[in-house]
C-alpha positions as CSV (number, residue, x, y, z in Angstrom):
1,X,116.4,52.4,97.7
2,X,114.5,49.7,95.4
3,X,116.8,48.6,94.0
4,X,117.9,46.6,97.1
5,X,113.9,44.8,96.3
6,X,115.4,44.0,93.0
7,X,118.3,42.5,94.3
8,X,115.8,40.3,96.4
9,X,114.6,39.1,93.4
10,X,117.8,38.6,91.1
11,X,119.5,36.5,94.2
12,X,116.5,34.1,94.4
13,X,117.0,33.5,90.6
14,X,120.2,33.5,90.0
15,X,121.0,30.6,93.3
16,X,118.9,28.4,90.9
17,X,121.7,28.6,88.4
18,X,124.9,29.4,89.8
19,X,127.5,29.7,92.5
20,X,127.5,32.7,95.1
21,X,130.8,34.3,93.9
22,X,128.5,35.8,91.2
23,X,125.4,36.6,93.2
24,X,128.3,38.5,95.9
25,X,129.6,40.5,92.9
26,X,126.2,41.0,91.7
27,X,125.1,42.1,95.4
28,X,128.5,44.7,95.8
29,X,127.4,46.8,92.3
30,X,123.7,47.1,92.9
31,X,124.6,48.3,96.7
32,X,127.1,50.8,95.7
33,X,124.4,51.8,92.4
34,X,121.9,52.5,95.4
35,X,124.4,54.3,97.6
36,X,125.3,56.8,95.0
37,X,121.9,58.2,94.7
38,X,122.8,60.0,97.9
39,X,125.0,62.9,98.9
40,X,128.1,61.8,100.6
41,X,126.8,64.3,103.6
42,X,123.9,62.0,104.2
43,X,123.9,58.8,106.7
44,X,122.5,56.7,104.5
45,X,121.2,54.4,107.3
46,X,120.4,53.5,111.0
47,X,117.5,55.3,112.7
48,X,115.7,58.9,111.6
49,X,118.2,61.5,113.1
50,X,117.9,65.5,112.5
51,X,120.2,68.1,113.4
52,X,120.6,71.7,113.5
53,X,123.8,74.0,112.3
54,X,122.9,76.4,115.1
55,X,121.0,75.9,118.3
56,X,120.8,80.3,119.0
57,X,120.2,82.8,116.2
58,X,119.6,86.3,116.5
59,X,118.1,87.8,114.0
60,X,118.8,91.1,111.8
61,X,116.9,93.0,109.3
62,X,119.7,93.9,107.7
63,X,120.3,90.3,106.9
64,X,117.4,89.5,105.9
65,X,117.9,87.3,102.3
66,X,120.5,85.6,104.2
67,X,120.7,82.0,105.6
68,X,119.9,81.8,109.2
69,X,119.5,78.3,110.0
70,X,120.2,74.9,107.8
71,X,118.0,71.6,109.2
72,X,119.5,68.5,108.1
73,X,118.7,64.4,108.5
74,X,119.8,61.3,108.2
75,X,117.6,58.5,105.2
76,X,116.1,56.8,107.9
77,X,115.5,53.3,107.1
78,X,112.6,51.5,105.0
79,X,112.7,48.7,107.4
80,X,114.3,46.1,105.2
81,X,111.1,46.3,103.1
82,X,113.2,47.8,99.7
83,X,110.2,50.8,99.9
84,X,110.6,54.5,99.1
85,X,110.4,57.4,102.0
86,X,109.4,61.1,101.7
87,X,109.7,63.3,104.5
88,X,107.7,66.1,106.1
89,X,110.0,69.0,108.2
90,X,107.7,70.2,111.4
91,X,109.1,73.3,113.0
92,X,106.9,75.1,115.7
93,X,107.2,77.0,119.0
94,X,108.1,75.2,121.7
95,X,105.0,74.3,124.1
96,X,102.5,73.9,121.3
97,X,103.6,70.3,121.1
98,X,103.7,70.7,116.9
99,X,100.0,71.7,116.9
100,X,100.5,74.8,115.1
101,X,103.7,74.2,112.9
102,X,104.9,75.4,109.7
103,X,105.0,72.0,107.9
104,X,107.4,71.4,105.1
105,X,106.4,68.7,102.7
106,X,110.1,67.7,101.1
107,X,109.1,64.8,99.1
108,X,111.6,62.2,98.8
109,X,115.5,62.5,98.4
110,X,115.6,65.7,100.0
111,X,117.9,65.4,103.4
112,X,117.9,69.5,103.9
113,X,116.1,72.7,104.2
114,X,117.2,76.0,104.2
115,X,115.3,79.0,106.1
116,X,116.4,82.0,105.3
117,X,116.2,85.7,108.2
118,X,113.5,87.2,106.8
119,X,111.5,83.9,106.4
120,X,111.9,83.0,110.1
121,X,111.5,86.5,111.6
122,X,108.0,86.8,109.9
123,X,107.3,83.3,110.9
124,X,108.0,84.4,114.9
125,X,105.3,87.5,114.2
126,X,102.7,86.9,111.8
127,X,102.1,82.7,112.9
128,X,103.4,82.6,116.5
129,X,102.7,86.2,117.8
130,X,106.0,86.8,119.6
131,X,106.8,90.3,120.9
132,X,109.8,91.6,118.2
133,X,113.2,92.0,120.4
134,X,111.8,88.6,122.5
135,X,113.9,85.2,122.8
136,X,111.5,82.4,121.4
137,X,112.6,78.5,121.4
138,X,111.6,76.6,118.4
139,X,110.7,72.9,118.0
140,X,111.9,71.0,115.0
141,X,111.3,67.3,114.0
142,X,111.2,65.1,110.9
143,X,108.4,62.6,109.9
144,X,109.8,60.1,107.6
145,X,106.4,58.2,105.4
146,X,108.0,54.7,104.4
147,X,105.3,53.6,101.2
148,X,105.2,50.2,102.6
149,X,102.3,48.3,102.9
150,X,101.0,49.4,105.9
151,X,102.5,52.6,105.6
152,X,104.9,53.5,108.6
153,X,105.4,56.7,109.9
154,X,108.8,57.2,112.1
155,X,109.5,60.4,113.6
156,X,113.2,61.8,114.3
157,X,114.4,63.0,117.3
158,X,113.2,66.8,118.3
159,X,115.7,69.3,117.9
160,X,115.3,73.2,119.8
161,X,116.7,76.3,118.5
162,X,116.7,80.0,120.6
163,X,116.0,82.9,118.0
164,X,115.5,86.4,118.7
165,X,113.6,88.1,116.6
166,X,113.5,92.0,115.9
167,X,110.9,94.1,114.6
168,X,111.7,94.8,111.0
169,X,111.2,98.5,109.3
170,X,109.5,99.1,106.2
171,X,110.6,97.4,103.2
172,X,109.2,99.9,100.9
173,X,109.8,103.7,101.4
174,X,108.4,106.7,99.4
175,X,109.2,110.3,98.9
176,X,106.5,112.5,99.1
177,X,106.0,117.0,98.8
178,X,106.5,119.9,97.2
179,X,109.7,119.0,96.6
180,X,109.1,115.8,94.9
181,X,108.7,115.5,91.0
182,X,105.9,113.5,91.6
183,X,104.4,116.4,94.5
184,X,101.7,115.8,96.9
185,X,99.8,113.0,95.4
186,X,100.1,110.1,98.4
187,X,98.6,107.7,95.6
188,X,101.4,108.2,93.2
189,X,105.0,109.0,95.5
190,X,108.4,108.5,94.4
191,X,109.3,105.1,95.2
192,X,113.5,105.2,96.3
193,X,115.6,102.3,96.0
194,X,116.4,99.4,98.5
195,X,119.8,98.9,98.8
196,X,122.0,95.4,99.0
197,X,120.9,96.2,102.8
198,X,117.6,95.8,102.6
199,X,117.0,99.2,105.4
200,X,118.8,101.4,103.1
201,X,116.9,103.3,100.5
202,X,118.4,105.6,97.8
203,X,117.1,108.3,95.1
204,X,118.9,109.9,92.9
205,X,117.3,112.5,90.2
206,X,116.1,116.1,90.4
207,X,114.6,117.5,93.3
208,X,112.2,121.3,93.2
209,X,112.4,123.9,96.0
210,X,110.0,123.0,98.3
211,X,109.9,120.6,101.5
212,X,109.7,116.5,101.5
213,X,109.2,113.8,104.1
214,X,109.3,110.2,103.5
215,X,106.2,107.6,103.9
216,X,106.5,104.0,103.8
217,X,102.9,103.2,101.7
218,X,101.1,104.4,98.9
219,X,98.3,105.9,99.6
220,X,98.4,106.8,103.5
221,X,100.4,109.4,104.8
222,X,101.1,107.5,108.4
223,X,103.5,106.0,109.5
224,X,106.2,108.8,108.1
225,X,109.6,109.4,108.4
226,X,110.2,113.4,109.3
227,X,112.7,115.4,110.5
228,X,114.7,115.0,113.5
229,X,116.6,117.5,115.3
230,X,118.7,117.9,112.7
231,X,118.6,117.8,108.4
232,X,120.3,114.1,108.7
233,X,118.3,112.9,111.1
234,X,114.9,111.0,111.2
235,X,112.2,110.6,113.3
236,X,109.1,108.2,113.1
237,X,105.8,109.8,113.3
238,X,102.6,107.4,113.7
239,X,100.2,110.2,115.0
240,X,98.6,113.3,113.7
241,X,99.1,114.4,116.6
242,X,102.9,114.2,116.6
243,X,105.2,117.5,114.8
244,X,105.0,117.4,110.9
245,X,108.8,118.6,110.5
246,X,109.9,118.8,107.1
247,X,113.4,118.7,104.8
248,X,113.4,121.3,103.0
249,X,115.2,121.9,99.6
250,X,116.6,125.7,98.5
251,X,117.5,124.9,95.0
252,X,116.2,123.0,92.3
253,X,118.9,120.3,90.9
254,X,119.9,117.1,90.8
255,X,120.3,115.3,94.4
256,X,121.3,112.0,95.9
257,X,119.1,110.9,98.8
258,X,119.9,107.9,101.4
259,X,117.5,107.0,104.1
260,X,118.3,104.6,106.4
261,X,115.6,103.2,108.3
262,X,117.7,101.3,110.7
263,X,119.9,103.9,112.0
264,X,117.2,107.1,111.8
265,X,119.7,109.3,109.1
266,X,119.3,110.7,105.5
267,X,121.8,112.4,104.0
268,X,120.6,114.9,100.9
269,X,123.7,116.1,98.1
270,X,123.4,117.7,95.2
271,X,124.6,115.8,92.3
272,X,126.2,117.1,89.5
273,X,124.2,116.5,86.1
274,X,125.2,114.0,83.5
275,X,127.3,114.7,80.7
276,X,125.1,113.7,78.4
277,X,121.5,113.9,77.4
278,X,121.9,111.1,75.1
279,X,123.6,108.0,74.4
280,X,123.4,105.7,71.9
281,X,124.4,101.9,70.9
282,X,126.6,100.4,67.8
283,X,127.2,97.3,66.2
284,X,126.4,94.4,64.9
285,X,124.7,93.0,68.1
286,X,122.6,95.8,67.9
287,X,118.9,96.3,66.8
288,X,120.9,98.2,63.4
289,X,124.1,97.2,63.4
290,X,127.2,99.7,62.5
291,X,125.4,102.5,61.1
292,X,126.5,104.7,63.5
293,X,124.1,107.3,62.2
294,X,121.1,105.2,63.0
295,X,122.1,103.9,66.0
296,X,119.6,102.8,68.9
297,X,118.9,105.3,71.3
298,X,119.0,104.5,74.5
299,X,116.2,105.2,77.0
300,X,117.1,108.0,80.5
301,X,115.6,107.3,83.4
302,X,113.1,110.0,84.0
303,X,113.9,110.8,87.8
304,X,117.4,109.8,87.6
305,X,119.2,111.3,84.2
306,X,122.6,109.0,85.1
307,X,120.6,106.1,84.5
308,X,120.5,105.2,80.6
309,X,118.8,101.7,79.3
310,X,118.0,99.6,76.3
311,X,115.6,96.5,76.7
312,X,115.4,94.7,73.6
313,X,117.0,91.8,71.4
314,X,120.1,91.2,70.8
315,X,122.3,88.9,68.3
316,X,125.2,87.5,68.9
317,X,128.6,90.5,68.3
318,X,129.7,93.6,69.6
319,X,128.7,96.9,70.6
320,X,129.4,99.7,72.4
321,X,128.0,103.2,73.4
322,X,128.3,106.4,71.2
323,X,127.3,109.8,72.8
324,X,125.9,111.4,69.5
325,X,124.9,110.3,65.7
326,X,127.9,111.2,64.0
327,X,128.4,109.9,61.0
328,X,132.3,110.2,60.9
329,X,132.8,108.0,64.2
330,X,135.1,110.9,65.4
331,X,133.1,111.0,68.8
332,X,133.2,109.8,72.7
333,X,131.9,106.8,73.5
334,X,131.7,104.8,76.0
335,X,133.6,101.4,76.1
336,X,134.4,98.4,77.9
337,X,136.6,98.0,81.3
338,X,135.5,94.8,81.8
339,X,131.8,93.0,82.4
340,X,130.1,95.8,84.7
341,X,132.3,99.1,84.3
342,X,133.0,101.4,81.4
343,X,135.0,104.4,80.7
344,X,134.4,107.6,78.4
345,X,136.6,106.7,74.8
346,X,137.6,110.7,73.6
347,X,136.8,110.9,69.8
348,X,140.2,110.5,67.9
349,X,141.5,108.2,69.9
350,X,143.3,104.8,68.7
351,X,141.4,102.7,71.6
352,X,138.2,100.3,70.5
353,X,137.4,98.5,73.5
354,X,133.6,96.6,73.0
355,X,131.7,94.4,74.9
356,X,130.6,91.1,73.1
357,X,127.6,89.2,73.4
358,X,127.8,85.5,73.2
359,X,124.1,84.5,72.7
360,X,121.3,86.2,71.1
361,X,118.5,86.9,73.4
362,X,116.0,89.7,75.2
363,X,118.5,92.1,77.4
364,X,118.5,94.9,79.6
365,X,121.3,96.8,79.7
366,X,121.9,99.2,81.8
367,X,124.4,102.2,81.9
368,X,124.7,104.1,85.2
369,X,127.2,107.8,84.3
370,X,127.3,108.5,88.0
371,X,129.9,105.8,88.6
372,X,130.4,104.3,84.7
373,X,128.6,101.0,85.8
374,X,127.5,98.9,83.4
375,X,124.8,95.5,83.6
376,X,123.9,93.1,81.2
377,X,121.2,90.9,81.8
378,X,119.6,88.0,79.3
379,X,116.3,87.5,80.7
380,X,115.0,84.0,81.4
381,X,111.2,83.0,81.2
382,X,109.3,81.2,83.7
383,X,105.8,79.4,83.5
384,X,102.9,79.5,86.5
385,X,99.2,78.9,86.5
386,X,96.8,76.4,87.9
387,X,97.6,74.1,84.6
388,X,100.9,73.9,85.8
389,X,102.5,71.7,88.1
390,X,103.3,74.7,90.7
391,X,100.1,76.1,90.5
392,X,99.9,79.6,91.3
393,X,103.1,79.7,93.6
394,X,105.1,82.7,91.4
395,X,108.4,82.1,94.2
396,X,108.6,78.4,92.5
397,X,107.2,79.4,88.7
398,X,109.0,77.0,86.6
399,X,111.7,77.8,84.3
400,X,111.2,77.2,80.8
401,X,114.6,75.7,79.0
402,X,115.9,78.2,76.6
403,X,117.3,77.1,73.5
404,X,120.8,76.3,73.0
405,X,121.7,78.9,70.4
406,X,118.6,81.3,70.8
407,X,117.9,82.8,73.6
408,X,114.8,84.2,72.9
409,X,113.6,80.5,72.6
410,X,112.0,79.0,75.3
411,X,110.4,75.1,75.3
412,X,108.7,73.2,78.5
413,X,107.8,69.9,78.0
414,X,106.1,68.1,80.6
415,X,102.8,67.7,82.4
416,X,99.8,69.7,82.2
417,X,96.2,69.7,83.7
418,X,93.3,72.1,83.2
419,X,93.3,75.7,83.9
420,X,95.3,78.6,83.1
421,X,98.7,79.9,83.1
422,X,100.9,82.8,81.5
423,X,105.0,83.3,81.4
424,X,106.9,85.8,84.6
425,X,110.1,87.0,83.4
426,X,111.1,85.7,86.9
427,X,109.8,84.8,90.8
428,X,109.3,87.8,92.3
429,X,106.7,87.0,95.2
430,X,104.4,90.5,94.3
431,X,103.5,90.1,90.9
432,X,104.2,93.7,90.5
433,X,106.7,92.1,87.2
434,X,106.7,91.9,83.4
435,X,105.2,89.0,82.2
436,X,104.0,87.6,78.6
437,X,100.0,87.0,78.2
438,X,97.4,85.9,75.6
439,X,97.0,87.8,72.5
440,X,95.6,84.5,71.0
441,X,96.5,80.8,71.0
442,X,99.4,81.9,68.7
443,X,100.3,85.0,69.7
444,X,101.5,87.1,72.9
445,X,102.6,90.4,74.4
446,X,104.3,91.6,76.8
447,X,102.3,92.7,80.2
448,X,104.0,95.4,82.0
449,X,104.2,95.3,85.2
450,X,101.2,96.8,87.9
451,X,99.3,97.0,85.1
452,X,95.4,95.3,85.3
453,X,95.2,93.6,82.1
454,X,95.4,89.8,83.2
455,X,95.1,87.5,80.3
456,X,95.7,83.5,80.4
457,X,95.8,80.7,77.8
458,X,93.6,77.7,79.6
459,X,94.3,74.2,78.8
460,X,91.2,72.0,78.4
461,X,92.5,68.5,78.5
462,X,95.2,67.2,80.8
463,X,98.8,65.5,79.3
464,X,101.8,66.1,78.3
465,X,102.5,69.2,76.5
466,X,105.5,70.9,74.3
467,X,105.2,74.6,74.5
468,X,107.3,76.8,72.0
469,X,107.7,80.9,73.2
470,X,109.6,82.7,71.1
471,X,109.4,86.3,72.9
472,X,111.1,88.3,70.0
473,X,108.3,87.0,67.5
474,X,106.1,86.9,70.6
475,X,104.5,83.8,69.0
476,X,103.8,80.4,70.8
477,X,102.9,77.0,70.4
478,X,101.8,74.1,72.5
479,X,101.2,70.8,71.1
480,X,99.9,67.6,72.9
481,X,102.4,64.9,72.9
């Protein structure tokens, strides 16, 4: 809103020198300039307001990346003084009279915030103690800091929301016996897969004779998921003391396993094996282009043989999947349905269906022969570290620009200060993620995941910098501006 100061300013001038059919045109632009800086949601004047697009929530693990609540407010006003206004989102339990609130610095021209299920139920528990399965009414309110000179401070109106919270299962689940490729070893159990619903885990690969239960942390054996009363049921044990009833599995082979927390079931099939051992990938986007009989293998999952995938570069072409290195091309493949499914091309056949990739860059693709799935992603690089201007907060690591034609370009260029930082492949909150660290100040490599090498570049001097990663030369270069 300063530009309404300069039009202050211009009017004074410009009634030294002409009439006021100019200085009310003049007056009607640099109003409506202002006005558009705002969304057209926004009241964009009149007193601090905030609302709420629900006033009772009940909350459910199973939704738990979801949106459960949006809080929204009006500009305020800066009190005719042409000053700027950032705003600061209080929400706390109500009775504590916002001495113990999660407070939300928004900075200025932001008029909404989002909390998501899993957010707010962890909120209720770990900050505000509330019993899981309780109602608890929550306190919101907006402080709105006009840079004025005194600074003001005007605080909206206080709006309540009833949530009830639940008390949320294990997000992480592991298999663990005899039965288990991985065995007994509590430190080192076969992590299964959360599903879209977060309470839902799967595994699918080989299985031994021998029994199994499920735990829900590395390296402790309680709390466990046994068995019920029947093979696809579940009980929680949280005792020694409580029965140690095990699945158990008659015949090696391959399996699919689905747990769900939620409900207390598992269900345990045997899977038939892949048709293939191997598979490989063609054309020119590829690491060797169309010599089919140097083709890059892909890499099989080692617990789940459906699973095939190739990380790597690719240019800008086609490809698609041959099952063998035959030289004569008379072979299956696999080929394109579309974007994320396939189908099994019978050697001889006139059909050539290929999937094309637009940009060159670092991809994982991913082949899944249990239901002829296919993913492609392009991975994007992020930047954290105390040099950076997010700090160490890896959810908001900022993303680098990639370059316009090569994707395995990345540039940042802004402000730095002293300390360290390295580049996340993306924001996950555990660290437990690929990332590229310091070889020297030229080079890098890539980290793998849960692995304890840690190494940083540090930045000495503070300023604006141009970094330069290039993660299929794994160089990079950061000049001062």
């Amino acid at each position: 809103m300063e530009k309404l100061n300069l039009w202050s300013i211009l009017k004074e001038k410009l009634q030294q020198y002409t009439g006021t059919m100019l200085i009310s045109i003049l007056a009607v632009f640099l109003f409506s300039a202002c006005q558009e800086e705002l969304p057209d949601n926004i009241v964009k004047s009149g007193p601090l307001a905030l609302s709420v697009s629900k006033t009772s929530l009940v909350l459910k693990q199973k939704d738990i990346n979801n949106g459960a609540v949006d809080l929204t407010w009006t500009t305020g006003t800066n009190h005719g003084t042409g000053s700027s206004i950032s705003y600061n989102l209080q929400v706390d339990k109500k009775g504590n009279n916002f001495s113990k609130p999660i407070s939300l610095n928004m900075g200025k021209g932001i008029y909404i915030n989002s909390f998501n299920v899993g957010a707010l139920n962890d909120s209720l528990l770990t900050k505000w103690g509330v019993i899981p399965g309780s109602v608890t009414d929550l306190e919101a309110r907006v402080i709105a800091t006009v840079y004025s000179d005194p600074v003001v401070n005007d605080i909206s109106n206080i709006v309540t929301i009833s949530v009830t919270s639940y008390k949320p299962v294990s997000k992480t689940l592991y298999l663990f016996g005899s039965a288990s490729p991985k065995g007994t070893d509590v430190n080192n159990a076969l992590a299964l897969t959360p599903q879209n619903d977060p309470t839902v885990f799967v595994y699918t690969g080989s299985l031994n004779t021998g029994s199994l239960k499920f735990i829900t942390t590395l390296g402790q054996i309680l709390p466990s998921y046994n068995k019920g009363n029947s093979d696809s049921q579940l009980i929680l044990r949280t005792d020694a003391g409580q029965a140690d009833n095990l699945f158990n599995i008659t015949e090696a082979a391959v399996y699919k396993v689905t747990v769900s927390l939620l409900d207390l079931t598992v269900s345990i099939n045997k899977a038939d094996l892949p048709p293939y051992s191997t598979i490989y990938m063609v054309g020119d986007a590829s690491p060797n282009g169309w010599d089919i009989s140097h083709s890059t293998p892909l890499v099989q999952n080692t617990t789940n043989p459906f699973i095939f995938t190739y990380t790597g570069v690719m240019k800008a072409g086609d490809f698609k999947f041959p099952v063998n290195l035959n030289s004569d091309w008379g072979q299956d493949m696999f080929m394109k349905v579309d974007d994320t499914h396939m189908y099994l091309h019978h050697g001889g056949d006139a059909d050539d269906n290929k999937w094309t990739i637009a940009k060159k860059g670092y991809y994982t693709i991913t082949l899944n022969l249990l239901n002829n799935s296919i993913s492609i992603y392009r991975e994007k690089l992020y930047m954290v570290g105390d040099a950076t201007p997010i700090g160490w907060t890896i959810t908001s690591a900022i993303q680098m620009t990639e370059d316009a034609t090569d994707g395995c370009i990345f540039i940042y260029n802004g402000p730095m200060v002293a300390g360290d930082f390295k580049f996340p492949v993306n924001q996950n909150s555990d660290w437990g993620q690929d990332m590229y660290e310091r070889t020297d100040n030229t080079h890098m490599y890539r980290h793998i995941g849960g692995q304890a090498d840690d190494n940083k570049w540090s930045i000495t001097s503070a300023g604006n910098y141009l970094i330069t990663v290039n993660i299929e030369t794994l160089s990079i270069s950061f000049v001062k501006q």
